[in-house]
N, C-alpha and C positions, 0 to 999 in steps of 0.2 A: 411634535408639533400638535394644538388640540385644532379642535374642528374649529374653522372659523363664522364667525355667530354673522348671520344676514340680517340686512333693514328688513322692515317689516313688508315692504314693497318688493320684496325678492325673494320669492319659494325656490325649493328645492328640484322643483319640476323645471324653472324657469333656468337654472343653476345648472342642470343638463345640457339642456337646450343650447346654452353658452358653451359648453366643453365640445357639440357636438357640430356647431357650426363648421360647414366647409370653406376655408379659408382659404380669399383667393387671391392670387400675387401682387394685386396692387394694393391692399386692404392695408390700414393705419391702423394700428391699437395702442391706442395713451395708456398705456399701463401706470397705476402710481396707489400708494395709500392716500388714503381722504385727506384733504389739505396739504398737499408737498406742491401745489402748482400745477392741478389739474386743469382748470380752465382755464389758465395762464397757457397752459402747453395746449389746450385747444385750439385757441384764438392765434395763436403763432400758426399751429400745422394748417388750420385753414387758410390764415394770408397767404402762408407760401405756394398752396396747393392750387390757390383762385391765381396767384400771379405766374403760375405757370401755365396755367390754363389760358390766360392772357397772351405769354410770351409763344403760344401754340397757336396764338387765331382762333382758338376756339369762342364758343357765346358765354356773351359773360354771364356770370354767376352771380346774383345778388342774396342774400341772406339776415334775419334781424338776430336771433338767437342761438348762441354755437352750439347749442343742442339740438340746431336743426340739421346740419352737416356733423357734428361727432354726438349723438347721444348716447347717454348711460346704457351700456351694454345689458348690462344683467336685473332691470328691473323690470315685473313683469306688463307693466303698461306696453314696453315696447314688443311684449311679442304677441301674434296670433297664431292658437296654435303649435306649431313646430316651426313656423316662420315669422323675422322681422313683420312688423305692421307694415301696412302699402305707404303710408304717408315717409317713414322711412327709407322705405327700397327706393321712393319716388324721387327724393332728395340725392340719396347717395347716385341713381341714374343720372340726374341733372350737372351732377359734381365729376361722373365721371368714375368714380372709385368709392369703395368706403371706408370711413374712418369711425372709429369706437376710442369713448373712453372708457376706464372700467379698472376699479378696484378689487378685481378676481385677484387672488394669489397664482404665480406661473403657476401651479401643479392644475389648474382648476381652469386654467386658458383652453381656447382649442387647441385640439392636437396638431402638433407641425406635421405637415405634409412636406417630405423630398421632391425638388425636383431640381436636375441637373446640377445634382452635387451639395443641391442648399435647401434651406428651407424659406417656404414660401410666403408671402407676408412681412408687413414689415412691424416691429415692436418697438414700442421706446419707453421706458421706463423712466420717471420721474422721484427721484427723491429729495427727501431736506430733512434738516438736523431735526433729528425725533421729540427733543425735546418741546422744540418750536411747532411741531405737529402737533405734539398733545395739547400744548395752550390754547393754539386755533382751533382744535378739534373740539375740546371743551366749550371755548366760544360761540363754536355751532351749534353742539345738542343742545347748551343750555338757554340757549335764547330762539329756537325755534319754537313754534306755537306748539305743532303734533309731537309726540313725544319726547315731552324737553327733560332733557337732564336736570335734575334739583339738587345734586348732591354740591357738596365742596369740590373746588380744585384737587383738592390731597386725595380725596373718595375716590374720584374721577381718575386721578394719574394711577393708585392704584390698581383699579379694574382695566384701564387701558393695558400697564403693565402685564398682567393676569390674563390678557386676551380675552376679558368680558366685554368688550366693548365694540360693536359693528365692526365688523375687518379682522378682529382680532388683534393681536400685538402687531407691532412695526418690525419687532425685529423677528417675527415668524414670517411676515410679510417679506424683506427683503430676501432673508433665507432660501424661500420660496421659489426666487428668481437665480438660485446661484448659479445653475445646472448652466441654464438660459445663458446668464453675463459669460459663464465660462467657456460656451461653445460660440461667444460673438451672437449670436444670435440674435440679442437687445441692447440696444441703443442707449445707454444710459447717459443721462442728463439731472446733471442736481439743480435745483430751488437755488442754490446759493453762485454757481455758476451763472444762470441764465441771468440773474442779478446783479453781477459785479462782472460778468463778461462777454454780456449778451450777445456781439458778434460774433463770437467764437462759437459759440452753441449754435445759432442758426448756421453758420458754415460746414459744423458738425452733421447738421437736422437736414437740411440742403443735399449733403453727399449721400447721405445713408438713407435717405428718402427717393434719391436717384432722379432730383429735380431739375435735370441740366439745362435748362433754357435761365436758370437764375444764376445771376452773376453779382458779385460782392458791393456794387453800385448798387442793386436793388436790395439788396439786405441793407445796408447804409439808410436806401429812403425810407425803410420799413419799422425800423427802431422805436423812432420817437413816437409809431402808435400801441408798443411792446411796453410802455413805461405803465406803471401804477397808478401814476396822476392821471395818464390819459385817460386808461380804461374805467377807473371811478367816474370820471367823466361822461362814460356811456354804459352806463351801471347797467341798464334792464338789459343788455344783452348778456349780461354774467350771470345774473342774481336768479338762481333756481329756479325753475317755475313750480315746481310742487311745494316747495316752502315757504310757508308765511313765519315773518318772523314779528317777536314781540319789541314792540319800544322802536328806537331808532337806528337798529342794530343794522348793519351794513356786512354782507356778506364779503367782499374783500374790505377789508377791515385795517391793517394795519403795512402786511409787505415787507416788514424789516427780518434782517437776520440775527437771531439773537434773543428776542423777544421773552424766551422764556427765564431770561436771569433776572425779568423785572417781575415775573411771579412765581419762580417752585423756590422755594428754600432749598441755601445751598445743598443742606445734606441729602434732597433729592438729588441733586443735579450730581453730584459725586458721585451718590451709590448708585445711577441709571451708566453714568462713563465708566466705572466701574467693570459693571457688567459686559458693557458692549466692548470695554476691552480684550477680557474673556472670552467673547464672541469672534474678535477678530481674530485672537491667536488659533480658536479653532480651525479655520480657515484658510492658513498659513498656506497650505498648499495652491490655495486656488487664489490668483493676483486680483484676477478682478473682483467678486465679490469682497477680497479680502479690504480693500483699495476703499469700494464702496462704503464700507462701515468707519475703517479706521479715519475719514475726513470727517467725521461726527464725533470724534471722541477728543476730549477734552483734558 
């Protein structure tokens, strides 16, 4: 596995800092590589978290941008120090617990702490079919102002492939977590799920988040602000605040599954399913990571 390359916004110091965090039992961590339904998975674990806080009598919690209640774990804005910044500790106190999201690779997470048999924290991991990452991810670098990508699609899927590209590969990434998936550990939730079976996932997110005050009548009312159309709707709460983008470009952009058959040529798309078939049979022994890769392969 090579070293995985960081944004420009994320030192090696700050990359510590993250591994060394003491993680503490009620803590959320959005695990996912860039574009599989990260802030899609944020704006869910918050609803569920404020409407529990609700169903508890506690004061409610109002909020404009989910990177006030989950921000980007590993960039060095957020830390002072050897600690979060106060504006963060202040928010995650007000919420009650704290939630992170973060494109770290499992190896490079903090370290799990035992206790009573388990570890402690809760993880969920986010994926989608890699192919459909690389097109969005593309659509990112190359249309944001500060370090935009200028190559072609082809250049781009390449280096992505190669693990030249922020995060590294996808499939070092999921690799990553296998350890994790295989001990239970992380919560795994795909893009393409939450999509096509979205009460079933929040039922999923509900249990293993250990949110018992919510009952399946509150996930029902909760849906219709989980939809695509809604959320484009109230864009400035998604849409990055460190990124300026050029032209008209829309940071949730599109939402469909699939997306990438209407740009790689097939003979990418083959020799990528290919590969990650070889991948899975690696992995033969171990069901869940195994499970994980082979719904992507084609």
């Amino acid at each position: 596995m090579k070293p995985m390359p960081l944004l420009t916004i994320s030192s090696k110091e700050t990359i510590e800092k993250c591994a060394n965090l003491e993680v503490q039992d009620s803590d959320i961590f959005l695990c996912s590589y860039p574009k599989s339904g990260t802030t899609w998975s944020q704006f869910i674990v918050i609803s569920l978290v404020l409407l529990q806080r609700k169903k508890e009598n506690l004061q409610d919690v109002e909020y404009g941008h989910v990177s006030e209640f989950a921000p980007f774990f590993e960039i060095d804005p957020h830390w002072d120090g050897e600690n979060l910044i106060s504006s963060i500790c202040e928010k995650h106190k007000l919420l009650g617990r704290r939630i992170f999201n973060t494109h770290l690779r499992g190896d490079i997470l903090p370290k799990r702490v035992q206790k009573g048999g388990k570890s402690i924290g809760k993880f969920v991991y986010i994926t989608r079919n890699p192919l459909d990452v690389c097109v969005s991810f593309y659509h990112h670098l190359s249309h944001q102002m500060e370090g935009r990508y200028e190559k072609s699609l082809e250049e781009f899927y390449e280096e992505w492939v190669n693990g030249e590209i922020p995060f590294g590969s996808w499939s070092d990434h999921i690799v990553s977590y296998a350890n994790l998936m295989a001990n239970d550990e992380v919560l795994h939730i795909s893009y393409e799920d939450l999509l096509l079976d979205p009460k079933s996932c929040l039922i999923r997110l509900v249990e293993f988040l250990e949110l018992d005050q919510i009952k399946e009548k509150d996930i029902m009312s909760l849906l219709p602000t989980f939809s695509f159309a809604s959320m484009k709707k109230d864009i400035t709460r998604f849409q990055p605040k460190s990124v300026t983008w050029i032209g008209n470009f829309s940071f949730l952009r599109k939402g469909l599954i699939g997306d990438n058959k209407n740009e790689l040529q097939e003979e990418i798309r083959k020799d990528y399913s290919d590969n990650l078939k070889k991948l899975v049979e690696s992995f033969e022994h171990d069901s869940s990571i195994a499970r994980a890769l082979s719904m992507y392969v084609e």
